[in-house]
N, CA, C and O atoms as a DFTB+ gen file, in Angstrom:
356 C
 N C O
     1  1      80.260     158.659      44.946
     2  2      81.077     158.017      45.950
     3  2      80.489     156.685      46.376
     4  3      81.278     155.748      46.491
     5  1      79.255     156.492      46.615
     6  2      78.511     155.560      47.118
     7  2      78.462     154.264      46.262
     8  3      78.287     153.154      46.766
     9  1      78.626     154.478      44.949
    10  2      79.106     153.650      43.638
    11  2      80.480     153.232      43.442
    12  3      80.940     152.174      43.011
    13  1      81.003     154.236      43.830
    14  2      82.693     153.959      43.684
    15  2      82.710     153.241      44.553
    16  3      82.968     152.172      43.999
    17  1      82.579     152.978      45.969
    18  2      82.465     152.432      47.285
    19  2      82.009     150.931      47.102
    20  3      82.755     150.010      47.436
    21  1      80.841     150.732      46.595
    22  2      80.434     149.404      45.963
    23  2      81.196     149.072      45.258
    24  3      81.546     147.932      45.565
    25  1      81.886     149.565      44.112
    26  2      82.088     148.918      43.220
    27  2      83.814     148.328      43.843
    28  3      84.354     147.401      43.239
    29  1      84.417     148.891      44.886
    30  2      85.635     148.831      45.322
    31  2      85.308     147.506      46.327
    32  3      86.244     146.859      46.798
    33  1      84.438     147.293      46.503
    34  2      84.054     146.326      47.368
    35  2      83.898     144.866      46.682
    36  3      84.461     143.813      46.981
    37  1      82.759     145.204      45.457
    38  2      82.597     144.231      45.090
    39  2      83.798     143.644      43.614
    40  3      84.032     142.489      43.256
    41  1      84.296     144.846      43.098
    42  2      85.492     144.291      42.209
    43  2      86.515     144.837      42.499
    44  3      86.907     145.701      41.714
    45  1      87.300     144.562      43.674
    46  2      88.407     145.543      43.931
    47  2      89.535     145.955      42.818
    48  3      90.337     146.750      43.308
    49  1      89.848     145.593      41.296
    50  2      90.051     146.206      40.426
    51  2      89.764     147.218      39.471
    52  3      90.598     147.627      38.663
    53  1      88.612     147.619      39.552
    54  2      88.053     148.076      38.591
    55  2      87.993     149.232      37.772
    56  3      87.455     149.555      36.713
    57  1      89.011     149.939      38.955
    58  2      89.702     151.197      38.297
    59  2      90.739     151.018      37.814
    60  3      91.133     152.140      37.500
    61  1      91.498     150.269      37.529
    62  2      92.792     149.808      36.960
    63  2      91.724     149.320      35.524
    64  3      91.614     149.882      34.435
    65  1      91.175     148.316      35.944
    66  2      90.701     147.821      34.717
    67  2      89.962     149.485      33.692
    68  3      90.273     150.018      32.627
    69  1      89.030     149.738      34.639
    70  2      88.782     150.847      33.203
    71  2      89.579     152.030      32.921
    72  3      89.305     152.882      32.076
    73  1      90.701     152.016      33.782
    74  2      91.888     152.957      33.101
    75  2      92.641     152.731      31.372
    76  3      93.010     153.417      30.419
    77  1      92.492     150.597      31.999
    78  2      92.931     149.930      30.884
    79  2      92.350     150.186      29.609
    80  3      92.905     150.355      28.524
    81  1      90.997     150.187      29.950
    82  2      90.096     150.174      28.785
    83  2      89.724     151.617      28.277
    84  3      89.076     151.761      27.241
    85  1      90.187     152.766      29.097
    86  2      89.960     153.841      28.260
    87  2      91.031     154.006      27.678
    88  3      90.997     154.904      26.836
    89  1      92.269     153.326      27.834
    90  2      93.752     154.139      27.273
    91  2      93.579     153.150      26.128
    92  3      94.452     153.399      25.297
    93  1      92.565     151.797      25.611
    94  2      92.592     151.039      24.461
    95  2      91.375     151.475      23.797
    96  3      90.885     150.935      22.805
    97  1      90.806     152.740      24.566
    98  2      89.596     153.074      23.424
    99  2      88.206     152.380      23.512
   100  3      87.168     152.450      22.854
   101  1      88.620     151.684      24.594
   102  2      87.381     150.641      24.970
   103  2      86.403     151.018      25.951
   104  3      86.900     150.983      27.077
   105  1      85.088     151.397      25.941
   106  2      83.590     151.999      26.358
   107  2      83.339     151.631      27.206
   108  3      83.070     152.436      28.098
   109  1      83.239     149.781      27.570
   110  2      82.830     149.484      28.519
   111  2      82.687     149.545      29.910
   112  3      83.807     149.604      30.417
   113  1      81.587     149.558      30.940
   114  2      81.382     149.985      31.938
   115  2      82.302     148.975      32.811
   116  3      82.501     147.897      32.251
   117  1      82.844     149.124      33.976
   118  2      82.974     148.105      34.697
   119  2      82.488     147.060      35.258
   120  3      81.883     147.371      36.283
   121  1      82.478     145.564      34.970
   122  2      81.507     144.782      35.302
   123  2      80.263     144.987      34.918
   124  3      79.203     144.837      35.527
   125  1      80.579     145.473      33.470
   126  2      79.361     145.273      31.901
   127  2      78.904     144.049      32.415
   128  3      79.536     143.473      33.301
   129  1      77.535     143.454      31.793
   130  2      76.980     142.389      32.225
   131  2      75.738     141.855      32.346
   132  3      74.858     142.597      31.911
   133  1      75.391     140.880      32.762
   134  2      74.198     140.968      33.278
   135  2      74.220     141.188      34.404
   136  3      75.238     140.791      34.970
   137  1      72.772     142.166      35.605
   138  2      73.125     142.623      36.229
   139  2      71.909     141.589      37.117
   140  3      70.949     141.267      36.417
   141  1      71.896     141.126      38.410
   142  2      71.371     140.870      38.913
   143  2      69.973     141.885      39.745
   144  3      70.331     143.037      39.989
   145  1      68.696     141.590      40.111
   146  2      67.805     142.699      40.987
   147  2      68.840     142.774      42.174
   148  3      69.227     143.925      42.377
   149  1      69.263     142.023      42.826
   150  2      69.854     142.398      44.082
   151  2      71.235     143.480      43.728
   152  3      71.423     144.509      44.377
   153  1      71.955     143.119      42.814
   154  2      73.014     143.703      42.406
   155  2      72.580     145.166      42.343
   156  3      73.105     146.055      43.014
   157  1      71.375     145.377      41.304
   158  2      70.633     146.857      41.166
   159  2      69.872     147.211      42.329
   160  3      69.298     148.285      42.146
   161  1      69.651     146.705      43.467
   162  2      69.163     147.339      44.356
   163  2      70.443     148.147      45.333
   164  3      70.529     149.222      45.927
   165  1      71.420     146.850      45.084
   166  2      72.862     147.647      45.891
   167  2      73.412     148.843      45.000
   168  3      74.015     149.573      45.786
   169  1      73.462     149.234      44.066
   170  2      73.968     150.074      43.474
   171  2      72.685     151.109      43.305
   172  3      73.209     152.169      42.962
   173  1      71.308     151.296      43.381
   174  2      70.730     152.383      43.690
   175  2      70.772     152.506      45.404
   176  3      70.476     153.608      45.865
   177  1      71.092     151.530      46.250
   178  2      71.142     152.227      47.768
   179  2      69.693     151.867      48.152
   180  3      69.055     152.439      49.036
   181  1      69.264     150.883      47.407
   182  2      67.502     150.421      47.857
   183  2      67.075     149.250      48.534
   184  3      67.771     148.282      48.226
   185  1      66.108     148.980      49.409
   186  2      66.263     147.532      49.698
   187  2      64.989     146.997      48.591
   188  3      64.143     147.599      47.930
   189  1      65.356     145.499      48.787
   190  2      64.760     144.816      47.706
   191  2      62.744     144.992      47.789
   192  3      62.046     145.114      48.796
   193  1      62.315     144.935      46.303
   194  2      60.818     145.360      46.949
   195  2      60.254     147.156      46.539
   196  3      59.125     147.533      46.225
   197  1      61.368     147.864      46.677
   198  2      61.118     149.291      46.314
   199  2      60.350     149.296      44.914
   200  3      60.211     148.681      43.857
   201  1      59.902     150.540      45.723
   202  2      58.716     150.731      44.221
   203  2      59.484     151.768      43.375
   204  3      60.558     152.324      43.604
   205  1      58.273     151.918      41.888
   206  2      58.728     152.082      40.826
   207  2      59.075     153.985      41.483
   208  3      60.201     154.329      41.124
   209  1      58.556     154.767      42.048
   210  2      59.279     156.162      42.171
   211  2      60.219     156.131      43.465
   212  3      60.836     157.191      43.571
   213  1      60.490     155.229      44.455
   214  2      61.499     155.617      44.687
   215  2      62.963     154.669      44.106
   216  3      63.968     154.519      44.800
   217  1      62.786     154.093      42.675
   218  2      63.525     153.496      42.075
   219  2      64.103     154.723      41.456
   220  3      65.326     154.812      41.349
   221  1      63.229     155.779      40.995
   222  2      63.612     156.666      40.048
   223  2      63.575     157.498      40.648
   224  3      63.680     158.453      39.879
   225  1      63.446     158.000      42.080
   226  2      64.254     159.049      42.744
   227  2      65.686     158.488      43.023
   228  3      66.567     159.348      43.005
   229  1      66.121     157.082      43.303
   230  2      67.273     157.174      44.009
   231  2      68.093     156.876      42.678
   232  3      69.308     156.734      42.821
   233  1      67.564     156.767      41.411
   234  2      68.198     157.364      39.929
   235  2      69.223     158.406      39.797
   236  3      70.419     158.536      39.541
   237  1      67.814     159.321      40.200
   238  2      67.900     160.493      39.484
   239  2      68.924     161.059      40.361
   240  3      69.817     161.730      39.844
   241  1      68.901     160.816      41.994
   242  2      70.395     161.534      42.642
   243  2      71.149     161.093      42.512
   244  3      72.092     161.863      42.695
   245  1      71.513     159.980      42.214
   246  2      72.687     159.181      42.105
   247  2      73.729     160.049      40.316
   248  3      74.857     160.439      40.014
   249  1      72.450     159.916      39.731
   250  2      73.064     160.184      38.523
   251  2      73.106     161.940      38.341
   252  3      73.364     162.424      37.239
   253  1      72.842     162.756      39.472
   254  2      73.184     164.045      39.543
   255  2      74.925     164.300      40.108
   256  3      75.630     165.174      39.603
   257  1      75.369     163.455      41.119
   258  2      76.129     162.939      41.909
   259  2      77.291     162.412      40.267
   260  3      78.358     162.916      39.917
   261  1      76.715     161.576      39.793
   262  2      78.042     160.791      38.917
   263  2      77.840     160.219      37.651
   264  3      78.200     159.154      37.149
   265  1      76.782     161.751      37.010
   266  2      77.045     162.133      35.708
   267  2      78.729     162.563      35.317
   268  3      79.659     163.069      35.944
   269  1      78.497     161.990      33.761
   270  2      80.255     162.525      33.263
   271  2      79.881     164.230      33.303
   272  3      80.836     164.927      33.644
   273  1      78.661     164.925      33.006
   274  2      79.004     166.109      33.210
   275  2      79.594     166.537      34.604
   276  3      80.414     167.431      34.812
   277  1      79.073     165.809      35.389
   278  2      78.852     166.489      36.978
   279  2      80.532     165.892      37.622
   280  3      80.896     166.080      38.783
   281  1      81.350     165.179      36.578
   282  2      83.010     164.924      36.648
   283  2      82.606     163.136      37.563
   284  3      83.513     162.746      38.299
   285  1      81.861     162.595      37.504
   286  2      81.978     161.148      36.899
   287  2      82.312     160.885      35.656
   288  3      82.822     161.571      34.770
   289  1      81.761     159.214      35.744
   290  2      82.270     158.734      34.573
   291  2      80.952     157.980      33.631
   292  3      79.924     157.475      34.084
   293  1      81.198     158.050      32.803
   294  2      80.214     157.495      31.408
   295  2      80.293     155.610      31.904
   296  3      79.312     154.889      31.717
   297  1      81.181     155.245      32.326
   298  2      80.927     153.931      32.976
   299  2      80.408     153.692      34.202
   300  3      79.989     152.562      34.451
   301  1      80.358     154.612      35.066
   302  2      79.610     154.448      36.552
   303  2      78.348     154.865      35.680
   304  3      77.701     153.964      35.145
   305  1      77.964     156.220      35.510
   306  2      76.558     156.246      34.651
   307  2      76.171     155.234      34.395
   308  3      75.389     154.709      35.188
   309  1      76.543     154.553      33.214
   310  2      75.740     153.054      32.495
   311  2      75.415     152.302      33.640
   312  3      74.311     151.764      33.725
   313  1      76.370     152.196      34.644
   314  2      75.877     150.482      35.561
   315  2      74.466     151.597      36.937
   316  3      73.902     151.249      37.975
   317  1      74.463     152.635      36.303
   318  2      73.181     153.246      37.370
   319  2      71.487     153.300      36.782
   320  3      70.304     153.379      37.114
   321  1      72.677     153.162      35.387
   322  2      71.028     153.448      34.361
   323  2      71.066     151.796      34.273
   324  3      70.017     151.311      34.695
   325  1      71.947     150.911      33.863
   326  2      70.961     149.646      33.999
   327  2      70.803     148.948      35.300
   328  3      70.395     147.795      35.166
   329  1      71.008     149.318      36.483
   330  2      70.553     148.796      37.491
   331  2      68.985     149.572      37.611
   332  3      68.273     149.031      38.457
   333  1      68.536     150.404      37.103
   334  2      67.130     151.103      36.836
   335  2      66.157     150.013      36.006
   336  3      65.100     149.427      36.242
   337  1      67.262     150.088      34.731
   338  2      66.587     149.186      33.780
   339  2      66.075     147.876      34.356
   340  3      65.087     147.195      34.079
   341  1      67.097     147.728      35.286
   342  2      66.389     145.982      35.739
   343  2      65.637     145.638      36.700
   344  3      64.987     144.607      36.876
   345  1      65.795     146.816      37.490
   346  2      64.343     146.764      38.232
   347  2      62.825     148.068      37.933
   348  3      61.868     148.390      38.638
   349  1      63.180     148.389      36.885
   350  2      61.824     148.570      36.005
   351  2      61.499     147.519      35.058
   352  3      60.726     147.952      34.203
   353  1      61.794     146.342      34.898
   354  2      61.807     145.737      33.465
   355  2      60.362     145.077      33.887
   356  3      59.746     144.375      33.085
C-alpha cells in the first residue's frame, strides 16, 4: 500500500499505464529507470543517510507486503529491489 500510495502521488497514471503494458505483454515496472537515492529512500519509507541493515530490513517488509506471491505485483517488486540496489551500490 505504502508503494502504491507513492507511486499514485508521484505518477498519477501508473496503473493505467501498467495495465497497458501487461495486456501488450510488456514487463516493465512502472517508472523503469534510473532511480534517484532520494527516490529509493521514498519508496523504502527511509530518511536519507540510513544504514546498510535498516536498508534491508525496510526491504525485506516491504517486499513481504508486495511480493507477486503475497498478490502484488512483479512491477512494484522490481522498483523495491532497485531502490535497495541504489542505495547499497
Amino acid at each position: 500500500r505504502l508503494l502504491e500510495a507513492y507511486l499514485d502521488r508521484r505518477s498519477p497514471g501508473w496503473r493505467e499505464d501498467a495495465d497497458r503494458h501487461r495486456d501488450a505483454g510488456h514487463r516493465r515496472a512502472p517508472g523503469a529507470g534510473a532511480m534517484s537515492d532520494q527516490e529509493a529512500y521514498e519508496i523504502l519509507g527511509l530518511q536519507p543517510g540510513a544504514g546498510e541493515e535498516a536498508i534491508l530490513q525496510a526491504h525485506r517488509t516491504l517486499m513481504k507486503r508486495i511480493h507477486p506471491d503475497a498478490g502484488g505485483t512483479s512491477g512494484l517488486a522490481a522498483r523495491v529491489n532497485q531502490a535497495k540496489d541504489v542505495l547499497l551500490k
